[in-house]
C-alpha positions as CSV (number, residue, x, y, z in Angstrom):
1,X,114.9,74.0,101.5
2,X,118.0,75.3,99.7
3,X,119.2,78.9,99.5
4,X,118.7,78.8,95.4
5,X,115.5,76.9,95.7
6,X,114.0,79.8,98.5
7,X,115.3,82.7,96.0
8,X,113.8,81.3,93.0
9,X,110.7,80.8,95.4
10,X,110.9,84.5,95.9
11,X,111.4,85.4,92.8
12,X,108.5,83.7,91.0
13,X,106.4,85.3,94.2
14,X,107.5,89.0,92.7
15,X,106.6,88.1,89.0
16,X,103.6,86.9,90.1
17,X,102.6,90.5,91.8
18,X,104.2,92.1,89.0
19,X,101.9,90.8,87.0
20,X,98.7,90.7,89.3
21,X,99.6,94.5,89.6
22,X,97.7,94.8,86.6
23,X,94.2,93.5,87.2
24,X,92.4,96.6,88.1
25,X,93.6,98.3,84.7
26,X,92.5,94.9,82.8
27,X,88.8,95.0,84.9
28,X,88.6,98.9,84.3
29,X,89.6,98.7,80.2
30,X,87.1,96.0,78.6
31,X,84.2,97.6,81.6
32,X,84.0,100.6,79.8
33,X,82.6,100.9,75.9
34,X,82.0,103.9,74.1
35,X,78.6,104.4,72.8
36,X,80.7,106.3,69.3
37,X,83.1,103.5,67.9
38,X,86.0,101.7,70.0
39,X,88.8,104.3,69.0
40,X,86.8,107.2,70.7
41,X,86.2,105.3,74.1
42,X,88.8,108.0,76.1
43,X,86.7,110.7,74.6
44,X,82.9,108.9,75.9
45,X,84.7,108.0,79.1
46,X,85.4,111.7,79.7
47,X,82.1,112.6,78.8
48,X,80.1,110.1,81.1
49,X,78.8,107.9,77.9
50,X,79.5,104.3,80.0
51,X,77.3,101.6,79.5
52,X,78.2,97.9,81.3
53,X,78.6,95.3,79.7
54,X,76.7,92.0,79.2
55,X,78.6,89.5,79.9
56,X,80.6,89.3,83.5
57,X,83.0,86.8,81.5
58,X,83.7,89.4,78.7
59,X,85.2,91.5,81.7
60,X,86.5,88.8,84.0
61,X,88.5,86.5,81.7
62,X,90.4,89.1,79.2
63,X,91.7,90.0,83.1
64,X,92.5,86.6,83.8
65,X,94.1,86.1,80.8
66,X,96.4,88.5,80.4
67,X,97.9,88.2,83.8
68,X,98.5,84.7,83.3
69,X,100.5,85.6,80.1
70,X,102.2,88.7,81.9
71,X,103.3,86.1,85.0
72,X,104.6,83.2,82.2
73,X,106.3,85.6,79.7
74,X,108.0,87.5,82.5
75,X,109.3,84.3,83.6
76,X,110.6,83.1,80.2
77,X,112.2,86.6,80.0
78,X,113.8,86.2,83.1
79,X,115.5,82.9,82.6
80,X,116.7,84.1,79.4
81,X,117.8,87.2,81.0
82,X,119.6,84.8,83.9
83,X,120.9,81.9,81.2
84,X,122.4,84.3,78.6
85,X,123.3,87.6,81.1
86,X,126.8,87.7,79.5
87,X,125.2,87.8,75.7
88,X,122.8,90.7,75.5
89,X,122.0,91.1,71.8
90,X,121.3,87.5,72.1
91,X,118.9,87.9,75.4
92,X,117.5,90.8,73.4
93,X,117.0,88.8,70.2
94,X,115.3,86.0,72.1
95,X,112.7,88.7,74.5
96,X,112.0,89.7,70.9
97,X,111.2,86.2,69.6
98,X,109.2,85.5,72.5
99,X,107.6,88.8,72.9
100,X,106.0,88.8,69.3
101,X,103.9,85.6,69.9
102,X,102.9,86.3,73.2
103,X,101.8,90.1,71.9
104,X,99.8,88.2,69.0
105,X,98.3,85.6,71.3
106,X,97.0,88.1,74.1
107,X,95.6,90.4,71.8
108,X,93.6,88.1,69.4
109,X,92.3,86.4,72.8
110,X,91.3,89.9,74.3
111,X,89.6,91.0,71.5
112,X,87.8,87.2,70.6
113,X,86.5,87.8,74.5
114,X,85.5,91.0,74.5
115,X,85.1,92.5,71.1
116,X,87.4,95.5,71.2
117,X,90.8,95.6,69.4
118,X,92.0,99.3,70.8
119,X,91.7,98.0,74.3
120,X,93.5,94.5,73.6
121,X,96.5,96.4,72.1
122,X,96.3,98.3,75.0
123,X,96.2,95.7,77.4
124,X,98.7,93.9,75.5
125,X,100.9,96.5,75.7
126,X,100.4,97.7,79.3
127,X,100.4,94.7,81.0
128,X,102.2,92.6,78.7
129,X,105.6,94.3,77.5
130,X,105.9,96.9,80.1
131,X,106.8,94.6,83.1
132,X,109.8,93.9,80.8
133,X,111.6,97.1,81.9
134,X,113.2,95.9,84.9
135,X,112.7,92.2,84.4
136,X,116.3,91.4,85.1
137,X,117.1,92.8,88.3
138,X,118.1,91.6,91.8
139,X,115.1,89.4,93.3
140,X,114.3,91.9,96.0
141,X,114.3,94.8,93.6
142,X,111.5,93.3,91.3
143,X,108.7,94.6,93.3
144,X,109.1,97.4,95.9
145,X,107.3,99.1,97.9
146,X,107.0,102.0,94.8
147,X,105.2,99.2,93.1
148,X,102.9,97.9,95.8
149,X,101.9,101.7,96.7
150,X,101.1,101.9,93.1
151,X,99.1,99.3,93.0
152,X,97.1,99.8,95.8
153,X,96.2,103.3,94.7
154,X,95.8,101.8,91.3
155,X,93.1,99.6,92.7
156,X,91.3,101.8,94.8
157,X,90.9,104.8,92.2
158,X,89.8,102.0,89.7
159,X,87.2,100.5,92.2
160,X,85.7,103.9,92.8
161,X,85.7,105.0,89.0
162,X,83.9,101.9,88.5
163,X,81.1,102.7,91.2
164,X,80.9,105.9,90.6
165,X,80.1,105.0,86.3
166,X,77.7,102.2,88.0
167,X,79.3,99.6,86.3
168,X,79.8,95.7,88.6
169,X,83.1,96.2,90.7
170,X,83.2,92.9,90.8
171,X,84.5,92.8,94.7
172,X,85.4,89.5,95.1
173,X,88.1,89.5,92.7
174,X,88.9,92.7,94.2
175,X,89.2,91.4,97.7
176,X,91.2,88.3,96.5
177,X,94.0,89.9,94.0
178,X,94.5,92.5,96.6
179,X,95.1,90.1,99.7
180,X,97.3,88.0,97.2
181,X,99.6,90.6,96.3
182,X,99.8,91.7,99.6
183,X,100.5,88.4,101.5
184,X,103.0,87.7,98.7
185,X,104.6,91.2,99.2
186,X,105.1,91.1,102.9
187,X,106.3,87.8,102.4
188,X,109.3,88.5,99.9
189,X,110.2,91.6,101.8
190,X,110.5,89.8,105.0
191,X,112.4,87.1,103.8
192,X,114.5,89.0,101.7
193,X,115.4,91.4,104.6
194,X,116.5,88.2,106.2
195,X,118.9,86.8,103.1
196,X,120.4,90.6,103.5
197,X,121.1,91.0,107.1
198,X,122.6,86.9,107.0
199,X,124.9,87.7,104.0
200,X,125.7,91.3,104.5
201,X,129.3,90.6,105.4
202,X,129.2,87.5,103.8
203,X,130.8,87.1,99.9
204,X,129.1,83.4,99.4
205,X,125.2,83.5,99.9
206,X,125.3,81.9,103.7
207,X,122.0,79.5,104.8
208,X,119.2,81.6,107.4
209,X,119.4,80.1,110.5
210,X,116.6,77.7,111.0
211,X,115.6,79.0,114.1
212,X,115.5,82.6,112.6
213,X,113.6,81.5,109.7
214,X,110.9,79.5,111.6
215,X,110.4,82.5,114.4
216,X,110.4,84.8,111.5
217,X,107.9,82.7,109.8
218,X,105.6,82.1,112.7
219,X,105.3,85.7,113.1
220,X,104.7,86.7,110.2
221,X,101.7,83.9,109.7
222,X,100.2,85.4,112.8
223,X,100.3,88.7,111.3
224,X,98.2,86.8,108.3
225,X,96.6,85.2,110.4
226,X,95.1,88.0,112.5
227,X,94.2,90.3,109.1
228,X,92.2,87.4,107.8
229,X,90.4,86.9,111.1
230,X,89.6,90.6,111.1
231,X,88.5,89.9,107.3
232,X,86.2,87.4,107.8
233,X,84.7,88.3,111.0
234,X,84.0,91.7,110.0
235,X,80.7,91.6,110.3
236,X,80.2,90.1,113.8
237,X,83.1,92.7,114.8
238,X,81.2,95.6,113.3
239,X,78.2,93.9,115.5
240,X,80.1,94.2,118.3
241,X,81.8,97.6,117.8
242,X,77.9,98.5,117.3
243,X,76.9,97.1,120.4
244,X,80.1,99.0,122.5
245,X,78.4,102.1,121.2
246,X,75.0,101.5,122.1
247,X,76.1,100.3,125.5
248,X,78.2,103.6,125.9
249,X,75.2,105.8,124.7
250,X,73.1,104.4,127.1
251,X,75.5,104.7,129.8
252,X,75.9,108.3,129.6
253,X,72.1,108.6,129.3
254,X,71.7,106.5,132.3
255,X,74.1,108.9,134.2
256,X,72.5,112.5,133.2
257,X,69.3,110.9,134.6
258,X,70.6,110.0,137.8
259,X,72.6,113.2,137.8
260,X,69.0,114.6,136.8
261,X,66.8,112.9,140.1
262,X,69.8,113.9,142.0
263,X,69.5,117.5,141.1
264,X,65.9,117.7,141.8
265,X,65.9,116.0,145.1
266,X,68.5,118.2,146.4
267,X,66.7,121.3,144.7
268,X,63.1,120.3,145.2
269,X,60.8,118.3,143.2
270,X,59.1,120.8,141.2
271,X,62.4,122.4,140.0
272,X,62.7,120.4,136.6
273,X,59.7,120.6,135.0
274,X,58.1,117.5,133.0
275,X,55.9,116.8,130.7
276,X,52.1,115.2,131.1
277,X,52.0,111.6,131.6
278,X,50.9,110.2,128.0
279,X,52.0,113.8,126.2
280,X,54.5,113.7,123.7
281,X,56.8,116.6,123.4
282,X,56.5,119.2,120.9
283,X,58.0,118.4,117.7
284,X,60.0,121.8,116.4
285,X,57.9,122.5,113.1
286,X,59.8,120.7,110.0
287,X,61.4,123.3,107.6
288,X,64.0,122.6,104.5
289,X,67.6,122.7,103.9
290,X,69.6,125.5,101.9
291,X,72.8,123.7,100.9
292,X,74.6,127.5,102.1
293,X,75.1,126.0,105.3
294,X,77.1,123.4,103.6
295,X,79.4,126.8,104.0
296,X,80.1,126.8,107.6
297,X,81.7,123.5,107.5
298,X,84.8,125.4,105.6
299,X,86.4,127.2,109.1
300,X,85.2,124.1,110.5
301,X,87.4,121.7,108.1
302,X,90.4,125.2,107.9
303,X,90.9,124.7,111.7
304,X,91.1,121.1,112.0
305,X,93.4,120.6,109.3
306,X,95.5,123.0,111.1
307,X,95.2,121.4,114.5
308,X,95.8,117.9,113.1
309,X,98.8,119.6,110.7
310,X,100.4,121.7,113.6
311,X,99.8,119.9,116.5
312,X,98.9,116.3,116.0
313,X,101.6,115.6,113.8
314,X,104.3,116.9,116.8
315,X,103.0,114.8,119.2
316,X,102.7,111.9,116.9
317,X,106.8,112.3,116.6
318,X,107.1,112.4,120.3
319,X,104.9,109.5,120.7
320,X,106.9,107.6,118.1
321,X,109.9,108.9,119.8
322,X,108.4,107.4,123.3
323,X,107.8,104.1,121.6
324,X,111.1,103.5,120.2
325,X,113.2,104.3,123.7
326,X,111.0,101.9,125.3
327,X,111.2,99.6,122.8
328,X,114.9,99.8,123.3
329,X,115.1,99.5,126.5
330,X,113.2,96.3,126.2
331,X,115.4,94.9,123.4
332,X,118.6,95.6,126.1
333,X,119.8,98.6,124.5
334,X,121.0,102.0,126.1
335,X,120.5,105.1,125.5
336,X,123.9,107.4,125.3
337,X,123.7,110.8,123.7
338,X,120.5,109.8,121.9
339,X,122.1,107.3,120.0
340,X,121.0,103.5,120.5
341,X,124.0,101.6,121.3
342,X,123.8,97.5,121.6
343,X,125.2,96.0,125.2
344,X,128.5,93.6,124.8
345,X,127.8,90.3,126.5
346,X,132.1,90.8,126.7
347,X,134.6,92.9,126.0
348,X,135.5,90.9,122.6
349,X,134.5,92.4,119.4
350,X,130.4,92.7,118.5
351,X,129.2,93.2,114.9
352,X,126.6,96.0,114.6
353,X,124.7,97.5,111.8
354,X,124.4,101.5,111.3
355,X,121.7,102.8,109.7
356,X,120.8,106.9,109.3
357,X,118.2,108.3,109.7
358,X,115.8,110.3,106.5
359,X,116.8,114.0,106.4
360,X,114.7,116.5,107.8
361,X,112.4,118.2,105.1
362,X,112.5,122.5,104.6
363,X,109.3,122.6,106.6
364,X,109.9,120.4,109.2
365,X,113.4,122.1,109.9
366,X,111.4,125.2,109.9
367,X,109.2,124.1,112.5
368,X,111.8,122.6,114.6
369,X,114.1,126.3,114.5
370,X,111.1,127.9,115.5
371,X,110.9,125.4,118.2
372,X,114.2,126.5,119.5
373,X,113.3,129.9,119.0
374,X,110.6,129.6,121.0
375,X,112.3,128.2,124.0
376,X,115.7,130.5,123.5
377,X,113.2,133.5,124.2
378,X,112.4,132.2,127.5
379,X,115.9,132.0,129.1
380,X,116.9,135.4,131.4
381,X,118.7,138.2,129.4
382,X,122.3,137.2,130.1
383,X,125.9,136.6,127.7
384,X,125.0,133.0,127.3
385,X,121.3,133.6,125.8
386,X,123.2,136.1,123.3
387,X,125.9,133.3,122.0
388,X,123.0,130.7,122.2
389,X,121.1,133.3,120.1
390,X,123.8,133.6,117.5
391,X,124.1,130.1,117.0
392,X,120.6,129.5,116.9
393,X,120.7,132.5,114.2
394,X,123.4,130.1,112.3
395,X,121.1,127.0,112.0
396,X,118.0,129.5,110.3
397,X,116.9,127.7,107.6
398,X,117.0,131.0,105.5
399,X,120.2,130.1,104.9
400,X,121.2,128.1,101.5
401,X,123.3,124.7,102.0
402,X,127.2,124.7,101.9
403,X,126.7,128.9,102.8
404,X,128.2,128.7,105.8
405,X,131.7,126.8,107.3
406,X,132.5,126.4,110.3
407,X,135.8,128.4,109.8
408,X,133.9,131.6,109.1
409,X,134.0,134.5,111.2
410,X,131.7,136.8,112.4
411,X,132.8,139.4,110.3
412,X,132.6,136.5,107.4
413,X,129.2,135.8,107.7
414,X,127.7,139.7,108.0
415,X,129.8,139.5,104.5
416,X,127.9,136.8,102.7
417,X,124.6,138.3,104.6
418,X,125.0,141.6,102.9
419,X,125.9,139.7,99.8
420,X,122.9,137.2,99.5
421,X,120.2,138.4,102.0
422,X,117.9,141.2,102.9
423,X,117.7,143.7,104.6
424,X,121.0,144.0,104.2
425,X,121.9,145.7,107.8
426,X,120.5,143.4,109.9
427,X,123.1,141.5,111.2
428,X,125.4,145.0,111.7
429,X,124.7,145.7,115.2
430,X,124.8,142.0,116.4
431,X,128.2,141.4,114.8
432,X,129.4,144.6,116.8
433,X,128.2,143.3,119.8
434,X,130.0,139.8,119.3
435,X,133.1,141.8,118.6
436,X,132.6,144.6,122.0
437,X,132.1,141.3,124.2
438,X,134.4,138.4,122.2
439,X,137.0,140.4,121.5
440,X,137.7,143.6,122.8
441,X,136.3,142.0,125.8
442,X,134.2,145.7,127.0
443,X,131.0,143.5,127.6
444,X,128.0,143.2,125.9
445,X,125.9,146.3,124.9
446,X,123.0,146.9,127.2
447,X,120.7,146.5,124.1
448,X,122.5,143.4,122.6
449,X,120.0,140.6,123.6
450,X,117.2,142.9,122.1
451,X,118.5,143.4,118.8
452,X,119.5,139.5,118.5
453,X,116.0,139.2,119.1
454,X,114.7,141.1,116.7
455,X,116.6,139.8,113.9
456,X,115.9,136.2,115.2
457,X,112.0,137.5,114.7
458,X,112.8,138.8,110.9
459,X,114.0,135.5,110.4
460,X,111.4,133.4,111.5
């Protein structure tokens, strides 16, 4: 298959979510009816006034429906867009010519199916004329991963609205929109990510390598593959996952009582105590529930939160970490200053491909400077904990970006503390200190590490 013919592909693949992005808002819209008139249904929806509808079609096809015309008037608007890209009042004269009909069309059909005219214009104009903005972009920037994480909370919000106003989700539909868009996203991502590393030093739009593309496919339709076996086998997995526990449970039962008999053969017979052969044991007398215990569960839910925020979440980054050296070791890469660096089969010239890594965020650079201030503390009191102190003081994250250069001197930056931080003193006695040792080379003070210390505390 050609390289136009596998874009165009890939681009009818992205309308197609674009426009499948908007089931749940066309199966949430005609579901709910307002019990005071069609222009007050926000107003009854707020209040709780839902009633469901008759008819599963009345919901069912306005949805259909206006996909189908969101998918086949975004792709008239994109070949006018592509045919006439250096004429745009005459692209924008012919969206308008075609966007007129199509508006008139989907709304008299939504409203001939289900009887409201506020929520065809709605629909019309939601689904309909909104996908426009953005129509005429690059293939792979049609729908992104904002879009697909849009739509998936889209979807489940509007599932449990839906349940929760006891109205027919209407799962099936659910289950299959959602599996289409997503198969069709990770499709277009992956082979677009494929067309971009091929061409990225190419001018001309070069051919993927046949054995890339097959391997690539292959792996990807395992990936499928494997979901939809998970999918459809759900219930004899859950079965089974059932069965593991039961299994388990009576495992550990099975050992306590062995521990049990072992116990009271080594201690004597009579040292557990049983009950009457035919007796059952006392039932504790039945009593009722106050919903203040419901209380307790807060410092319950407080602490884990902070144990998954706090200490979960660092060893999750060291696992990840872990992963991806191995993973590079496997893939024939070294490790050199903790930068990944691809083996030469040669000495001739290699092409590689630099990519840089997402900026820290204010609270993870927190954490990590209190990381290093944490292990600092532990070194012996000697002149290189003191320098290692004052640079450690230099990466605090109390100070504001571009404040410091790397040409300022000590003397500098007390200035721009006294200037722009509190308390204003703090950094006095340390920057005498760096002076008595650096300079006037007398040593440090006897006291130096402790007052480092103390300021490095303030900080943090």
């Amino acid at each position: 298959m050609h390289t136009n013919t596998r874009k165009q592909l890939l681009t009818a693949a992205a309308i197609l979510c674009r426009a499948l992005a908007w089931f749940p808002v066309c199966i949430l819209l005609p579901s709910l009816r307002a019990q005071e008139g069609e222009l007050r249904f926000v107003k009854a929806f707020l209040n709780g006034a839902l009633i469901p509808l008759d008819s599963e079609k009345q919901v069912l096809l306005p949805a259909a429906f206006v996909c189908c015309m969101s998918f086949i008037f975004q792709l008239i608007a994109r070949a006018v867009g592509q045919r006439f890209r250096t004429l745009p009042r005459r692209v924008l004269l012919l969206k308008t010519a075609a966007a007129i009909p199509a508006a008139v069309l989907t709304t008299l059909a939504v409203y001939r199916l289900n009887g409201g005219m506020f929520i065809a214009l709605l629909l019309t104009a939601a689904a309909v004329l909104s996908p426009l903005h953005g129509i005429d972009r690059e293939p792979d920037k049609l729908f992104e991963r904002p879009h697909f994480v849009a739509f998936l909370t889209i979807d489940v919000i509007t599932a449990i609205m839906l349940q929760a106003a006891a109205l027919p989700v209407h799962m099936n539909w659910y289950l299959t929109v959602t599996a289409t868009v997503s198969v069709l996203y990770l499709l277009q991502r992956n082979q677009f990510m494929l067309m971009r590393l091929v061409n990225r030093r190419s001018n001309a739009e070069l051919e993927v390598p046949r054995e890339i593309r097959r391997g690539n496919l292959l792996m990807v339709a395992g990936i499928l593959l494997l979901g939809a076996a998970v999918f459809l086998f759900r219930e004899q997995l859950i079965t089974l996952l059932a069965n593991m526990r039961d299994l388990a449970a009576k495992s550990v039962i099975f050992l306590i009582r062995m521990l049990t008999r072992a116990m009271g053969k080594l201690l004597g017979e009579d040292y557990y105590e049983t009950e009457p052969d035919g007796m059952p044991p006392e039932q504790p007398p039945e009593g009722t529930f106050s919903p203040l215990w419901l209380v307790f569960w807060i410092p319950i839910i407080l602490v884990t939160w902070y144990i998954w925020r706090n200490l979960l979440s660092e060893w999750a980054d060291v696992i990840r970490d872990a992963l991806s050296r191995l993973l590079a070791i496997l893939r024939g890469k070294r490790l050199k200053d903790g930068v990944y660096r691809i083996v030469p089969d040669s000495d001739e010239y290699y092409d590689t491909e630099t990519t840089a890594e997402k900026p820290l965020s204010a609270r993870k650079q927190r954490r990590k400077w209190r990381q290093k201030l944490h292990a600092w503390k532990k070194l012996p009191d000697t002149q290189e904990k003191f320098y290692a102190g004052y640079a450690l003081l230099l990466e605090s994250p109390v100070w504001e970006q571009d404040e410091l250069r790397d040409s300022d001197t000590v003397r500098e930056i007390r200035g721009k503390w006294l200037c722009h931080h509190t308390p204003a003193h703090a950094l006095d006695a340390v920057t005498e200190a760096y002076h008595t040792d650096r300079y006037a080379e007398r040593g440090l003070p006897a006291q130096a590490v402790a007052e480092l210390t103390a300021v490095l505390e303030q900080l943090r």
